[in-house]
C-alpha positions as CSV (number, residue, x, y, z in Angstrom):
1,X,18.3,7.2,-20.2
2,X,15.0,5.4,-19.2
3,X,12.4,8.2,-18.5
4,X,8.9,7.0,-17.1
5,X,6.2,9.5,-19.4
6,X,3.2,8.2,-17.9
7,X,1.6,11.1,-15.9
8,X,1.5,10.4,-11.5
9,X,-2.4,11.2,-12.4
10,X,-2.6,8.0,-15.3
11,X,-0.3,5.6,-13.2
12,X,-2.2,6.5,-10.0
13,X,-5.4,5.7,-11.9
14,X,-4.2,2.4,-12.9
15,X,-3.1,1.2,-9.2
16,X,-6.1,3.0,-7.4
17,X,-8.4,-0.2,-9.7
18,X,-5.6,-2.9,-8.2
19,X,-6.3,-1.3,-4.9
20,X,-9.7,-0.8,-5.3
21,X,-9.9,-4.9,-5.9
22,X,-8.2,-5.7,-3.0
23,X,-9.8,-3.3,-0.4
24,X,-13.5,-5.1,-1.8
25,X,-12.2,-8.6,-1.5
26,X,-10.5,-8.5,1.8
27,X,-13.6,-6.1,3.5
28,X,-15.8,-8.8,2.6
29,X,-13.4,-11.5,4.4
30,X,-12.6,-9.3,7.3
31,X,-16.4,-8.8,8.0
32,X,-17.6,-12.7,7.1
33,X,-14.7,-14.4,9.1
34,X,-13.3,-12.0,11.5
35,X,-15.1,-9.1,12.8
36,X,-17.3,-10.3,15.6
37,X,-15.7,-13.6,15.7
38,X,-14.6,-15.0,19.1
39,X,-11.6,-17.2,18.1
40,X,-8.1,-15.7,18.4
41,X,-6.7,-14.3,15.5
42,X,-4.2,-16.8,15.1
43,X,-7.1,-19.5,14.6
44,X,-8.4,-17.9,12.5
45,X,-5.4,-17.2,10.7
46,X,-4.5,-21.0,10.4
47,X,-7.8,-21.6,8.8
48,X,-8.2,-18.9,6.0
49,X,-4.1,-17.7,5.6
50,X,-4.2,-19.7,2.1
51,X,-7.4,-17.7,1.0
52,X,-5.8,-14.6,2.0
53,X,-2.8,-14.9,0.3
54,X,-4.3,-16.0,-2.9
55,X,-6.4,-12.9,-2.8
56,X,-3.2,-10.8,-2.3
57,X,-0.7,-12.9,-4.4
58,X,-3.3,-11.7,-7.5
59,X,-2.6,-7.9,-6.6
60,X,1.1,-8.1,-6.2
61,X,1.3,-9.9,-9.2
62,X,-0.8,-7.1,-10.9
63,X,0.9,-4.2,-9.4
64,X,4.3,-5.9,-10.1
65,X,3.7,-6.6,-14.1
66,X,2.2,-3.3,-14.5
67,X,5.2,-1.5,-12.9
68,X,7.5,-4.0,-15.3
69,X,5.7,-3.4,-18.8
70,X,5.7,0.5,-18.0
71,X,9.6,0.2,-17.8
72,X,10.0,-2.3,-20.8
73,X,7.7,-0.1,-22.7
74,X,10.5,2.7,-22.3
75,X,13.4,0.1,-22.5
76,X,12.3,-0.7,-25.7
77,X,11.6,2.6,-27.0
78,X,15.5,2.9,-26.7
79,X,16.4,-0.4,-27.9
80,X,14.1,-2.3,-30.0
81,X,15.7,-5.6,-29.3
82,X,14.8,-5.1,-25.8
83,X,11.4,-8.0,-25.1
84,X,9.6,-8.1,-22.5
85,X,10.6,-10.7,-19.9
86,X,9.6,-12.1,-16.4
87,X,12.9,-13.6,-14.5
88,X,13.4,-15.9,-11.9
89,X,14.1,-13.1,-9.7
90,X,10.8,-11.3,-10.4
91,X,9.6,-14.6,-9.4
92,X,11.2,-14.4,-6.1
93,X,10.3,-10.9,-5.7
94,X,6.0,-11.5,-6.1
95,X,6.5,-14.4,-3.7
96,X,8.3,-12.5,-0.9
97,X,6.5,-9.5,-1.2
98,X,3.4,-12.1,-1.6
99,X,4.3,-12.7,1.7
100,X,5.5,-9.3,3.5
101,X,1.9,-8.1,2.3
102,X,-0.4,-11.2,4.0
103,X,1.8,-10.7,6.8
104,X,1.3,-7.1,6.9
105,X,-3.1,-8.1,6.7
106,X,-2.6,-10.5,9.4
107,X,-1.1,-7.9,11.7
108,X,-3.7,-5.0,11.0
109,X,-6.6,-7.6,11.1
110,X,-5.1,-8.6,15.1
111,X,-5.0,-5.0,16.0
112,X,-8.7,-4.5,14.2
113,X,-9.9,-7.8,15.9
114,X,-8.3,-6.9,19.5
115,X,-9.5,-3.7,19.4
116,X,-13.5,-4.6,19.2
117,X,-13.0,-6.7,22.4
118,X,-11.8,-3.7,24.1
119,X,-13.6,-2.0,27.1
120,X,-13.2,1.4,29.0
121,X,-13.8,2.1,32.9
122,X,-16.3,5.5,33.0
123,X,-16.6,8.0,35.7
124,X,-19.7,6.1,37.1
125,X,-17.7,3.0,36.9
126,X,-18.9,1.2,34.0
127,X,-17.7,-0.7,31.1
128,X,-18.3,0.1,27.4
129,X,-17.2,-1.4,24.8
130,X,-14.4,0.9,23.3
131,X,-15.4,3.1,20.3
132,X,-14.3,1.1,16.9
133,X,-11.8,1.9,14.8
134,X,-12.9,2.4,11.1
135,X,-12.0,-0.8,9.6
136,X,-13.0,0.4,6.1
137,X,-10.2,3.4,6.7
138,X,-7.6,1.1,7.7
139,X,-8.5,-1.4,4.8
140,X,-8.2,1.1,2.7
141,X,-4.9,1.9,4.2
142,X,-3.4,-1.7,3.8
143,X,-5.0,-1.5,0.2
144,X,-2.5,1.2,-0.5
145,X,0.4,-0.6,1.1
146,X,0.0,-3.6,-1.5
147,X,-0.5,-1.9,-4.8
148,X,2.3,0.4,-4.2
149,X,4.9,-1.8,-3.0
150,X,5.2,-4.2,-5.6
151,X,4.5,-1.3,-8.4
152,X,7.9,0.2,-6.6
153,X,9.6,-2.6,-6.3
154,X,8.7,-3.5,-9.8
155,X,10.0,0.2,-11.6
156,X,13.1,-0.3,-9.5
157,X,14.3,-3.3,-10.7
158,X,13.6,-3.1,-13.8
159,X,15.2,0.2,-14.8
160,X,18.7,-1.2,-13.2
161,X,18.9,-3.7,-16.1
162,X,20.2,-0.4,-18.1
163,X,22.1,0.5,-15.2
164,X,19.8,3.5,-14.7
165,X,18.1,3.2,-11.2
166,X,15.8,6.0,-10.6
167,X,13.7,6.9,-7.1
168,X,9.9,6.9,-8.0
169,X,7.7,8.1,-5.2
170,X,5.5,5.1,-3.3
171,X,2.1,5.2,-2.0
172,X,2.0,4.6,1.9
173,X,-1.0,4.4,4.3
174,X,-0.6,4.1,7.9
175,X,1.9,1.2,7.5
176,X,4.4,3.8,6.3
177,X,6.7,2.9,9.0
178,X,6.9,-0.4,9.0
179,X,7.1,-0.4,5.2
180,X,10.0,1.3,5.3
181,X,11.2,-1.0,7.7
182,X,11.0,-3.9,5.3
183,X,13.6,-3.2,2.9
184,X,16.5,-3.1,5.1
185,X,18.7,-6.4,5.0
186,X,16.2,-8.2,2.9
187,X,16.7,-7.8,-0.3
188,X,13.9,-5.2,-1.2
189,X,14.9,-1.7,-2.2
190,X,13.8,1.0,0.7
191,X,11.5,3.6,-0.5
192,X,12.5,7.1,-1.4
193,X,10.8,9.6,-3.4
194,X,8.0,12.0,-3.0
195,X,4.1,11.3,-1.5
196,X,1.3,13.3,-1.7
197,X,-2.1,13.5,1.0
198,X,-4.6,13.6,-1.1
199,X,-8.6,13.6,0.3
200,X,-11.4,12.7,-1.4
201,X,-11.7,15.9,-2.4
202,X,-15.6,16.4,-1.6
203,X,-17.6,18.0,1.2
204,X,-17.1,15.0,3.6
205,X,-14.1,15.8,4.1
206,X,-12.8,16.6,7.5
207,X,-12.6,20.6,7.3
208,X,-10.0,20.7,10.7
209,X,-7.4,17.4,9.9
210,X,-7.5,16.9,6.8
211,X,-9.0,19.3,4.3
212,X,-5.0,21.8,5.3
213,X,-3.4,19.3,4.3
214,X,-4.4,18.4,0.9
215,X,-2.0,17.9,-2.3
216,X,0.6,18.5,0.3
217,X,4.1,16.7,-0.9
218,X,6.6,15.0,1.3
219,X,10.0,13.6,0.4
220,X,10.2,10.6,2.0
221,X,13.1,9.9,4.5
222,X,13.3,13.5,4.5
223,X,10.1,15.2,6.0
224,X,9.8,14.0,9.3
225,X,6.4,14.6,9.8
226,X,4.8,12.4,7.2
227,X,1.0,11.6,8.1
228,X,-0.2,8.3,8.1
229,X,-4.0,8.1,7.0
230,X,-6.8,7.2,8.7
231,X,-6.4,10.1,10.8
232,X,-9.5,9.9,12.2
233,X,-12.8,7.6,12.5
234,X,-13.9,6.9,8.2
235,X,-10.9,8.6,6.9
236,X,-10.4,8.3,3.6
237,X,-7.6,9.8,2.9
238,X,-4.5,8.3,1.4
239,X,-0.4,9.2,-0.1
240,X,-0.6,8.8,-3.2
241,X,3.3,8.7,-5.4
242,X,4.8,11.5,-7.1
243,X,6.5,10.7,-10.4
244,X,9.0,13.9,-10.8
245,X,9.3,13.6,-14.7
246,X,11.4,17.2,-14.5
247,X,13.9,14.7,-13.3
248,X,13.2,12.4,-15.6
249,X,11.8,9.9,-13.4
């Protein structure tokens, strides 16, 4: 039986640099060819989509070998004849979740982008310009969304070679939703498992939302009431996956 022995705390650590490399790379687009722009998003879409995907491509790839050489690693423990391998269908799989992923940026850059043109009527019948919405939170978010999805993906597949498919938990953000939402009909395992919140763990945190519900788990599919960081204006909050190695996951 195929048991992952990497702690949550090590793997974790690995994705949060994927992440990390992401979040940097597509901030740095977001501010220099979106925020503050007044073309359409779909414009601007049609001019920078292949930059964007090449930037994400990279971290699927990442998160997606990384999830494959931690199950080979135990593969082979068990049978030494076992090599590492990439297939055609882990091919496929880095281009279509390649692709579910820029999507995914496209969509949260539109509602990021639509939301700075935004005004409100006040009392003494004036417009302002609607307060922003952290777009380093919900970077951070998306960030999340594409290290974990391919890691998941990844661990899944791979272990059901040895006809041994096992439920790791999966990082979400506030895509969690729709991510679930992507693996039905389309070839992509849904996610189960455990999350955790987890804060930053320092005295910025938010002492009323978020600080209660630190290190608390959900099951997902189960719990019902899952929450889906940023919860509020420079969140920086995330789920972060539970590996249950009691069961041997």
């Amino acid at each position: 039986m195929v048991n992952i022995k990497k702690t949550n705390r090590e793997i974790t650590k690995e994705l949060n640099k994927i992440e990390n490399a992401i979040n940097r790379k597509l901030l740095s687009f977001y501010n220099n060819n979106i925020k503050n722009s007044t073309l359409p998003t779909e414009s601007i879409r049609a001019r920078y989509n292949q930059t964007v995907k090449n930037i994400i491509r990279k971290t699927v790839q990442e998160s997606y070998l990384y999830g494959t050489k931690l199950v080979t690693k135990q593969i082979s423990d068990i049978n030494t004849d076992f090599v590492d391998f990439i297939s055609v269908t882990d091919i496929n799989n880095i281009q279509q979740l390649t692709d579910k992923v820029n999507n995914q940026f496209w969509k949260t850059a539109e509602r990021l982008h639509r939301r700075e043109q935004e005004f409100v009527l006040t009392l003494d019948k004036e417009l302002v310009k609607k307060a922003q919405f952290d777009t380093t939170a919900a970077l951070i978010g998306f960030a999340a969304f594409a290290s974990f999805l391919p890691f998941n993906n990844a661990v899944i597949s791979k272990t059901q070679i040895v006809n041994q498919p096992i439920a790791l938990g999966v990082g979400t953000s506030a895509f969690q939703n729709e991510l679930l939402l992507l693996g039905e009909g389309e070839g992509i395992i849904p996610m189960q498992g455990k999350i955790m919140f987890m804060t930053q763990e320092d005295a910025a945190v938010d002492h009323e939302i978020c600080e209660p519900l630190n290190r608390t788990v959900y099951e997902v599919g189960v719990d019902l009431d899952i929450p889906e960081p940023p919860l509020h204006n420079h969140c920086r909050c995330r789920m972060v996956p539970i590996i249950d190695e009691a069961q041997g996951i």
